[in-house]
Backbone as ProteinMPNN parsed JSONL, in Angstrom:
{"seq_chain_A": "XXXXXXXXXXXXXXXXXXXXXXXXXXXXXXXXXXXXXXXXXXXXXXXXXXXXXXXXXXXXXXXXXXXXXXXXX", "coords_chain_A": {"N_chain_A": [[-6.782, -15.429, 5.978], [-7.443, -12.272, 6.557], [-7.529, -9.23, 5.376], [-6.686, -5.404, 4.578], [-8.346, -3.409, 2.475], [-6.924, -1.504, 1.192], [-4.367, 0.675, 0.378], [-1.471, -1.018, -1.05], [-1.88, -4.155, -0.236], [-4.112, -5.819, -1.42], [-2.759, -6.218, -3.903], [-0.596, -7.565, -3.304], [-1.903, -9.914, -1.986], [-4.005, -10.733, -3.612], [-5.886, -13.18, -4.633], [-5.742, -14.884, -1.954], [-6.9, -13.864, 0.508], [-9.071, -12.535, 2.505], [-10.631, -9.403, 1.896], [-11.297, -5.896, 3.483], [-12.666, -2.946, 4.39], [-10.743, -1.179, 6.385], [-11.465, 0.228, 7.907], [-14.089, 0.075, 8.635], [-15.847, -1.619, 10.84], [-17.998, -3.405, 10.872], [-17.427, -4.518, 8.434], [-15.065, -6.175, 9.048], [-15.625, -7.684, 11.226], [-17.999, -8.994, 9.93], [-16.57, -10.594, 8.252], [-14.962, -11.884, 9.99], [-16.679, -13.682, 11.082], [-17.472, -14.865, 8.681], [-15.152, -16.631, 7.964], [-15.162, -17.9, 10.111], [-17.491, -19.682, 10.16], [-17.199, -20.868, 8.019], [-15.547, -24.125, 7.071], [-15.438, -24.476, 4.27], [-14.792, -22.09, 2.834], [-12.035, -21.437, 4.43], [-10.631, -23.75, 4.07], [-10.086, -23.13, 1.081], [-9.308, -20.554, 1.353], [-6.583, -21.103, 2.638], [-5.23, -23.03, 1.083], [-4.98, -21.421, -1.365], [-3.54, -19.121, -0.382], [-1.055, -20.643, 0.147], [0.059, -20.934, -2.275], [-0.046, -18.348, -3.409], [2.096, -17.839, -1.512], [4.498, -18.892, -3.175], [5.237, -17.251, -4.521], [7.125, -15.119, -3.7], [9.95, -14.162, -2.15], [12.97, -13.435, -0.368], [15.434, -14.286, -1.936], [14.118, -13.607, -4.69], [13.236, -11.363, -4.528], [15.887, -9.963, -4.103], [16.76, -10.31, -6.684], [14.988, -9.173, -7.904], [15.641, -6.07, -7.369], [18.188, -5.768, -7.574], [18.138, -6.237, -10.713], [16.968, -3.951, -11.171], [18.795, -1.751, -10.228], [20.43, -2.398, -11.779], [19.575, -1.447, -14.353], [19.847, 0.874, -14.019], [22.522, 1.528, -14.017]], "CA_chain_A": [[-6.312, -14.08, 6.212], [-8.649, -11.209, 6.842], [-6.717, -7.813, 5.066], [-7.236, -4.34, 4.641], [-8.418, -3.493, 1.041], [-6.359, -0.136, 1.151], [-2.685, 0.808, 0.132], [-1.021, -2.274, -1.783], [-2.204, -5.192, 0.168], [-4.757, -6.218, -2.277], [-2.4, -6.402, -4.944], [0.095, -8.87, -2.625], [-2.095, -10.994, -1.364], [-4.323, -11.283, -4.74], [-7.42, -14.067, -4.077], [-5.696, -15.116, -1.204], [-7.842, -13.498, 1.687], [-10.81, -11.634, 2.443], [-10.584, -8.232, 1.895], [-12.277, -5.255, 3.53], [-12.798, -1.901, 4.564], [-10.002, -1.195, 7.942], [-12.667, 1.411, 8.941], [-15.177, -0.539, 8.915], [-15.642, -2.639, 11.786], [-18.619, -4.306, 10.462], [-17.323, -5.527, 7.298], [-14.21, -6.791, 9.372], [-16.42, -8.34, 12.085], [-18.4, -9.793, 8.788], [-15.02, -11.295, 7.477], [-14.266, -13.009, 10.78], [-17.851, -14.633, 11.151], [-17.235, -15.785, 7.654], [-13.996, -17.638, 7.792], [-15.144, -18.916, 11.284], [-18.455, -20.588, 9.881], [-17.031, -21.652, 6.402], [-14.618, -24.376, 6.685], [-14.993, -24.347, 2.596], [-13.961, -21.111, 2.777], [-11.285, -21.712, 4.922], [-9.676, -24.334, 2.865], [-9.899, -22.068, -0.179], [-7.711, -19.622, 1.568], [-5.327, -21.737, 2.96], [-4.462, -23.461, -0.52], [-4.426, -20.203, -2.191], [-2.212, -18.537, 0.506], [0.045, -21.519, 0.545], [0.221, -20.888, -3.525], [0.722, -17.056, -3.217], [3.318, -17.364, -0.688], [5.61, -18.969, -3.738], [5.473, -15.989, -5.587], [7.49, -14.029, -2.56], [11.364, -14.656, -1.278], [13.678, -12.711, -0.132], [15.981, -14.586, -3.281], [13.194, -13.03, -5.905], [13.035, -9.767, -4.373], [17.317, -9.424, -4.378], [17.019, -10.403, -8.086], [14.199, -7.616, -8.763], [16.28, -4.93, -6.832], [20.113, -6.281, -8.526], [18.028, -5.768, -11.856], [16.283, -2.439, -11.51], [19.807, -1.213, -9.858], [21.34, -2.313, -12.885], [18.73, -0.483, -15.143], [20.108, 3.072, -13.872], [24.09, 2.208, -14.385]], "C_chain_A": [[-7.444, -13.098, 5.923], [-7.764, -9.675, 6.283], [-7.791, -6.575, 4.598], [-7.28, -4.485, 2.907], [-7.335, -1.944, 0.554], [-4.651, -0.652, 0.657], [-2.403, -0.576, -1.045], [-1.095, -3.901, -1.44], [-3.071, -6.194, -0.763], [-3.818, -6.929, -3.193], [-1.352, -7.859, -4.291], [-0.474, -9.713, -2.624], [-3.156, -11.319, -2.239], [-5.489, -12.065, -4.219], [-6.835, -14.715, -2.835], [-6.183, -14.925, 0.455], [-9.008, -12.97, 1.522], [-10.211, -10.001, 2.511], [-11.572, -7.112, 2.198], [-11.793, -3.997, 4.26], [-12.036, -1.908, 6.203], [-10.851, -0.619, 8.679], [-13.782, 1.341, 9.138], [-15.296, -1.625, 9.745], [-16.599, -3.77, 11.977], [-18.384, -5.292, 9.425], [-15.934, -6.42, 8.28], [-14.703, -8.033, 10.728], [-17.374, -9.228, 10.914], [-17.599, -11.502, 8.423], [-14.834, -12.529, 8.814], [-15.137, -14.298, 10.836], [-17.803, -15.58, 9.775], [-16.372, -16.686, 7.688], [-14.713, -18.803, 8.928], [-16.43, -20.064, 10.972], [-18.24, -20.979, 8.691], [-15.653, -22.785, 6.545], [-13.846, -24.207, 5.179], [-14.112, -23.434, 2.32], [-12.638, -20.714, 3.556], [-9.903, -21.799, 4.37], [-9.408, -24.166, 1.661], [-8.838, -21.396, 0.406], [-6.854, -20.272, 1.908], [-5.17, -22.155, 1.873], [-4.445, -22.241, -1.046], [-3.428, -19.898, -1.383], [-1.063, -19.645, -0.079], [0.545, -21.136, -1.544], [0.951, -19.367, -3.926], [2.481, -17.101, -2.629], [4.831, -17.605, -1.873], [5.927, -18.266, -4.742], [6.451, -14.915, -4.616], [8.778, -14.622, -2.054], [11.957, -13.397, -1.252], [14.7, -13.006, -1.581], [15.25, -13.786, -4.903], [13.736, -11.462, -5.855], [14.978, -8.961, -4.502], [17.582, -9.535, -5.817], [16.607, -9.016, -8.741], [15.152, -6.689, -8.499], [17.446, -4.444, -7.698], [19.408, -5.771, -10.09], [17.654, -4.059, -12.113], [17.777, -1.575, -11.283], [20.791, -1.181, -11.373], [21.003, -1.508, -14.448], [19.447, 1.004, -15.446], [22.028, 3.065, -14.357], [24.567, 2.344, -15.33]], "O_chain_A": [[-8.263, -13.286, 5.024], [-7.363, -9.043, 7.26], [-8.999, -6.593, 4.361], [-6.624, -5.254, 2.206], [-7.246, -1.612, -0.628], [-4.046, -1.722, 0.607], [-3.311, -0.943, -1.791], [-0.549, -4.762, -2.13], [-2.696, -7.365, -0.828], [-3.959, -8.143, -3.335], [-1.416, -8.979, -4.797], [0.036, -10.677, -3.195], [-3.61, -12.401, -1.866], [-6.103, -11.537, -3.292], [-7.765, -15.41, -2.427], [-5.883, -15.677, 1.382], [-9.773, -12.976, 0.558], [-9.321, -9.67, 3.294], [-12.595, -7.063, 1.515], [-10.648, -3.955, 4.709], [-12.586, -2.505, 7.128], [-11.04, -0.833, 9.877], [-14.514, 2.181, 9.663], [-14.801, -2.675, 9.335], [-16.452, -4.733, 12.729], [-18.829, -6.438, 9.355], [-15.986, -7.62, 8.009], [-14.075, -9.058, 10.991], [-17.382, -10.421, 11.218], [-17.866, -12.702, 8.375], [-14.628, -13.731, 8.646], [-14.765, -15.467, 10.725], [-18.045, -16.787, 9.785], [-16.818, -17.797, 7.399], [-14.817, -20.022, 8.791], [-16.371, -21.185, 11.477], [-19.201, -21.535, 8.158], [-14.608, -22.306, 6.104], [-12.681, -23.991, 4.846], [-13.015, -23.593, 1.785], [-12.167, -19.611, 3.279], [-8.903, -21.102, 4.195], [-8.601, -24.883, 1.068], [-7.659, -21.558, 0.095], [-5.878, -19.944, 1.235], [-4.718, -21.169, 1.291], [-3.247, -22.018, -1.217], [-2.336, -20.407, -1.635], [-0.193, -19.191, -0.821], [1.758, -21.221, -1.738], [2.026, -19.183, -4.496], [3.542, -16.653, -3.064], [5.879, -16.97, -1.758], [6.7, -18.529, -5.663], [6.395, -13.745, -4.995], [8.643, -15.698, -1.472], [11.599, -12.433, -1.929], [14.798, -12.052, -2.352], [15.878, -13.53, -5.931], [14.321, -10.719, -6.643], [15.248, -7.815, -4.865], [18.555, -8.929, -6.265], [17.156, -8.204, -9.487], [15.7, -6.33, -9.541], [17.676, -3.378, -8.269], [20.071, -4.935, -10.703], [18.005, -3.271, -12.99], [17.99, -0.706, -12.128], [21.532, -0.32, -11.848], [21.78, -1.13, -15.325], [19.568, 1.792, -16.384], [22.683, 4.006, -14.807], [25.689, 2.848, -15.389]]}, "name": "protein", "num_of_chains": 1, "seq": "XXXXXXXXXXXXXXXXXXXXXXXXXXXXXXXXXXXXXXXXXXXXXXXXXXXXXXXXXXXXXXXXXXXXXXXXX"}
């Protein structure tokens, strides 16, 4: 995964991608040449991703919500 470093993306997707400048079309043209000539680096992100992703459900996120909701009553 190739993401923007802006807004809250960073914080989601954690060591799981490459991160870089949206408005920069060199560092994102950088990023692609990298993944595409690194398998290493590749298979780094894919096992991380695949590790991230089990931090993320729709089941998690109705727990967080049900608790914070229950915070305010």
């Amino acid at each position: 995964v190739i993401s923007s470093n802006r807004t809250s993306l960073p914080e989601v997707i954690g060591d799981a991608a490459l991160l870089v400048d949206p408005f920069n079309w060199g560092s994102i043209a950088n990023a692609m040449i990298e993944i595409h000539e690194s398998l290493k680096l590749r298979n780094m992100l894919i096992n991380r991703g695949r590790v991230r992703k089990e931090m993320f459900s729709w089941e998690k996120t109705s727990i967080l919500l049900w608790n914070s909701i229950s915070k305010c009553l």
